[in-house]
N, C-alpha and C positions, 0 to 999 in steps of 0.2 A: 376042655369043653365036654359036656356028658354027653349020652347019647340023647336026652329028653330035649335040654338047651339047641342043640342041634338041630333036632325033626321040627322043632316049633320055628326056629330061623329058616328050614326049608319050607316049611308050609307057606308063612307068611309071606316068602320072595313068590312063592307060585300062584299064592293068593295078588300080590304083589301084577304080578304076569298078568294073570287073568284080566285084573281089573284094566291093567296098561291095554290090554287088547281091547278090551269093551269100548274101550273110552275111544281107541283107536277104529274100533271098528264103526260107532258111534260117531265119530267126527267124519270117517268116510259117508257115511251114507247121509251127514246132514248136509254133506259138500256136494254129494249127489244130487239130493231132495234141489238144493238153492240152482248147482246149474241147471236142473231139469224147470224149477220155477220160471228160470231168468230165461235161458235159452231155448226151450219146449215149445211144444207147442200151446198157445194160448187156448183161454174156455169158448173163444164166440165162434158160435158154428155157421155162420154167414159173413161175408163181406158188411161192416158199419159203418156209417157216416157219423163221426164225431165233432162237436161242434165246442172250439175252446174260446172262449169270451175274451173279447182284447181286454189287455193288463191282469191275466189269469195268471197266477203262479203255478208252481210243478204242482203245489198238493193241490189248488184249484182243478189244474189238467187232469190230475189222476183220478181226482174224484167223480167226474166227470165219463173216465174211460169205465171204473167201474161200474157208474151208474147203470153204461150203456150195455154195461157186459164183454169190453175187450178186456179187461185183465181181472185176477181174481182178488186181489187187494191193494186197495190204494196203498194201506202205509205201507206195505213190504213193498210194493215200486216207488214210494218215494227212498226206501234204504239202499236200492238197490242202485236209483239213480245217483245217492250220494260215492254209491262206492266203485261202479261201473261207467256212470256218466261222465262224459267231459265237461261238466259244470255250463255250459254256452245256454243263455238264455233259452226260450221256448218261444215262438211264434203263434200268435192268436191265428185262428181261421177255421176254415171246414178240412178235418184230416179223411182220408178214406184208408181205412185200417182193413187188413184184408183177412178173410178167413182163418182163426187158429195163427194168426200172429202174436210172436214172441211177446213177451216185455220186454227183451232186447230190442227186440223191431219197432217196436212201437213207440220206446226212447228214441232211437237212432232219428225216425218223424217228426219227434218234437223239437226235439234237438237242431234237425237241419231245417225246420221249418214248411216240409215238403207236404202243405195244404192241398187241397182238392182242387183241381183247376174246372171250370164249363167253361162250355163253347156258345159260343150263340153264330152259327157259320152263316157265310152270307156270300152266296155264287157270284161270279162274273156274272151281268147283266139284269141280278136283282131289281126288279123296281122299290122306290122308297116304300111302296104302300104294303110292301111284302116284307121288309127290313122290319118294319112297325110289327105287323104281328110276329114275327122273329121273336122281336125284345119282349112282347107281351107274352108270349108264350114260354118264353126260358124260365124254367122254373128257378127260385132261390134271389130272383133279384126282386129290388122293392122300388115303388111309385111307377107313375107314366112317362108318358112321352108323347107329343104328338107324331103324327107323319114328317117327318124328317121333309128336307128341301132336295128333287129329284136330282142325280147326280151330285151330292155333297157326300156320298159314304164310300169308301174303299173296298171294295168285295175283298173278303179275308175270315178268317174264324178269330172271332176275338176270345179272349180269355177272359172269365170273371170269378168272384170268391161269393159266397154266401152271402146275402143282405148286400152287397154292392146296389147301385141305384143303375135304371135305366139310361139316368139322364145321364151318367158317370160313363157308361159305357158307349153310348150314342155319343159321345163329346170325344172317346180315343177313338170311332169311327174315323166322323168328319175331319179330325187331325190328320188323320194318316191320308185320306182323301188329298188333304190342302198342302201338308208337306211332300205328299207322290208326288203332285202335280206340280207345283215348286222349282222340283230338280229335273223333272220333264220337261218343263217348259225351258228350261234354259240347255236343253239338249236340242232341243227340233231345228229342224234343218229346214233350207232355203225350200226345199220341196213341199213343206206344209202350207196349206194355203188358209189354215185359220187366221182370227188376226190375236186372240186372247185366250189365254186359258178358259175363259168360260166357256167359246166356241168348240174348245180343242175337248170338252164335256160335252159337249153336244154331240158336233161331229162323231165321237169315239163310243155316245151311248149307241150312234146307228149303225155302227160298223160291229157295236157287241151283238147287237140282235139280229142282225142279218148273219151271220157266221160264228159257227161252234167251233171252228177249227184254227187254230191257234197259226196256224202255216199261212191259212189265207186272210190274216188278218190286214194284214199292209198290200194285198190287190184289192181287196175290198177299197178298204181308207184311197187307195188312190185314185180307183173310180170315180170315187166322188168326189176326191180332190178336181180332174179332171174337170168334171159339168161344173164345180163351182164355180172352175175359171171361168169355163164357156158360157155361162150364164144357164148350163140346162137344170130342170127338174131335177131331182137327186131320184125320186119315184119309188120309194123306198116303201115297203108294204107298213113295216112296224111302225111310222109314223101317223097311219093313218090310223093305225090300232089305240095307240096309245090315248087319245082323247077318248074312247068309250071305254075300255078298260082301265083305265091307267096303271096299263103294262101289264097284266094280268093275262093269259091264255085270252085270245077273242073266242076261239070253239068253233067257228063257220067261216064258210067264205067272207070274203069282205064282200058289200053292197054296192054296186054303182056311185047309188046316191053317196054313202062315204067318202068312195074316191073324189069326189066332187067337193067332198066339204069343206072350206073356207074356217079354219078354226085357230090356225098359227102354229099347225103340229104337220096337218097334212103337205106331205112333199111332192104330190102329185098336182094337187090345185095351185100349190105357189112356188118359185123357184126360191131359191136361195138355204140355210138351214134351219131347222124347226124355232119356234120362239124359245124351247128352254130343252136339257135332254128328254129324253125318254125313258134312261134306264139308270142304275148306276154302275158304269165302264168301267172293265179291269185294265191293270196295270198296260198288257198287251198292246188295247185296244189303244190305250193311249198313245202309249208311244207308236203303234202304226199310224195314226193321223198327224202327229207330230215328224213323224217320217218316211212315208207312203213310200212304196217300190215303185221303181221307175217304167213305169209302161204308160202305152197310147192308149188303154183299154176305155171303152166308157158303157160295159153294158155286160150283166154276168146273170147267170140264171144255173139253177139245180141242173148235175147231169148224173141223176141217179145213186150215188153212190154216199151221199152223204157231203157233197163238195159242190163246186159249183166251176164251170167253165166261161170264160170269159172273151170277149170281144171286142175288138178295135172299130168296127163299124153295124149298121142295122140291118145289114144284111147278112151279115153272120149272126149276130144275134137273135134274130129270126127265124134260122136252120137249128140254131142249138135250141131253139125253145119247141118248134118240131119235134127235134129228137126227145126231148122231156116229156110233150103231152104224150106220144105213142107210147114212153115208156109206162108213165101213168096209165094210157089204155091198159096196155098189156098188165099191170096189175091190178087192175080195175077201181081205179082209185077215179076214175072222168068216164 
């Protein structure tokens, strides 16, 4: 071998070299660029609401995320889904894509199906007429409703998806309502003095309104358990509310004349329990009327605190309601 034949065989192995490394260093950084695409942080600089049409395919979905600005190319996230993805269908619905999320992340969403949940919440002691604008006011669902029937809805936060219907969601209400009440009713004890589940709605919407406190739910309930036996007035304020508001805040004192009024709600003019609830009753309330605590009591009034103290006769009752108005003086509330 000369020395020319030589130097040209070394050049060309370093030319050789060179090019290996280029290509090497080349493939690094396209491996980089791709994790950095796939796992990086994404282009959208806010929290998006995405919305994928049932029977959307991936490239439907991705065209879609692009549109909205969560990733920067649909076809490189559909490659990527082919080569990254666990191939598992995609779920239609409203996605909530969060700030500068990956196109890993945003797969992983579609992938597990993990849509945008709302709430449309509805408290213990809700009236139906407030449930109503509840549903009318959730945004993202579609048609009406009327005013629902008092005491048919379950207080709970329901979940719903985008386009979902009022009537759809009004309907898992009142289910949950009729199956609580179902497995409640076939617990209640000899102690309950209702005779029917519908009663045991009634009874349990007055023990919701009268007390916020979850402890005194079943002295309450057995109070009035008590006069129902004895045939007294139950006397309840919320009853007489409820036919002028229908359960909505009254704002002022009650009226004389109110108390007086003959209407099939007021429990002061008639003994026995309202013609229909007044609110709709949580789980609680149910079961205290379904199981009232055992006491002689038949007479409870506020003793400042947020609670109320209770009484076996009218003459205690009478001292404790003393102690309430002075308290009231002393805050200048009378």
């Amino acid at each position: 071998m000369n020395w020319t034949s030589g130097h040209r065989r070394g050049e060309m192995m370093r030319k050789a070299g060179c090019l290996g490394l280029l290509i090497g260093l080349a493939l690094i950084a396209a491996l980089a660029w791709v994790a950095r695409d796939w796992s990086g942080e994404g282009p959208a600089p806010k929290p998006l609401a995405v919305v994928v049409p049932e029977g959307a395919s991936l490239a439907r979905a991705a065209g879609e995320m692009e549109k909205q600005g969560a990733i920067r190319s649909a076809w490189r996230f559909r490659g990527y889904a082919r080569f990254f993805g666990t191939g598992k269908p995609i779920k239609a619905g409203e996605y909530a894509i969060p700030a500068r999320a990956s196109a890993s992340d945003i797969l992983t969403l579609l992938e597990d199906g993990k849509v945008r949940q709302r709430l449309v919440p509805v408290p213990e002691g809700y009236p139906s007429i407030l449930v109503h604008e509840a549903l009318m006011r959730a945004e993202g669902l579609s048609g009406d409703v009327a005013v629902p029937r008092e005491g048919s809805v379950l207080p709970d936060s329901y979940a719903y998806q985008l386009n979902d219907t009022r009537a759809a969601v009004l309907a898992r209400m009142q289910k949950a309502m009729t199956d609580y009440l179902a497995r409640a009713w076939e617990k209640r004890t000899p102690a309950s003095v209702v005779k029917s589940p519908e009663e045991a709605v009634i009874l349990a919407s007055v023990v919701e309104k009268e007390t916020g406190k979850p402890s005194e739910r079943r002295m309450v309930a057995a109070v009035y358990t008590n006069r129902l036996k004895l045939g007294m007035p139950l006397q309840a304020d919320p009853t007489v509310i409820y036919p002028i508001t229908k359960g909505k805040p009254l704002g002022r004192r009650i009226k004389r004349s109110e108390l007086q009024a003959k209407n099939g709600y007021n429990t002061y003019a008639s003994a026995g329990l309202p013609i229909g609830p007044i609110a709709n009753p949580g789980r609680e309330s149910i079961d205290a009327v379904l199981d009232p605590a055992k006491t002689s009591a038949l007479y409870f009034v506020a003793d400042g605190t947020g609670r109320h103290v209770f009484a076996d006769t009218l003459a205690q009752h009478n001292a404790n309601v003393a102690k309430w108005y002075a308290i009231r003086r002393a805050r200048g509330e009378m």
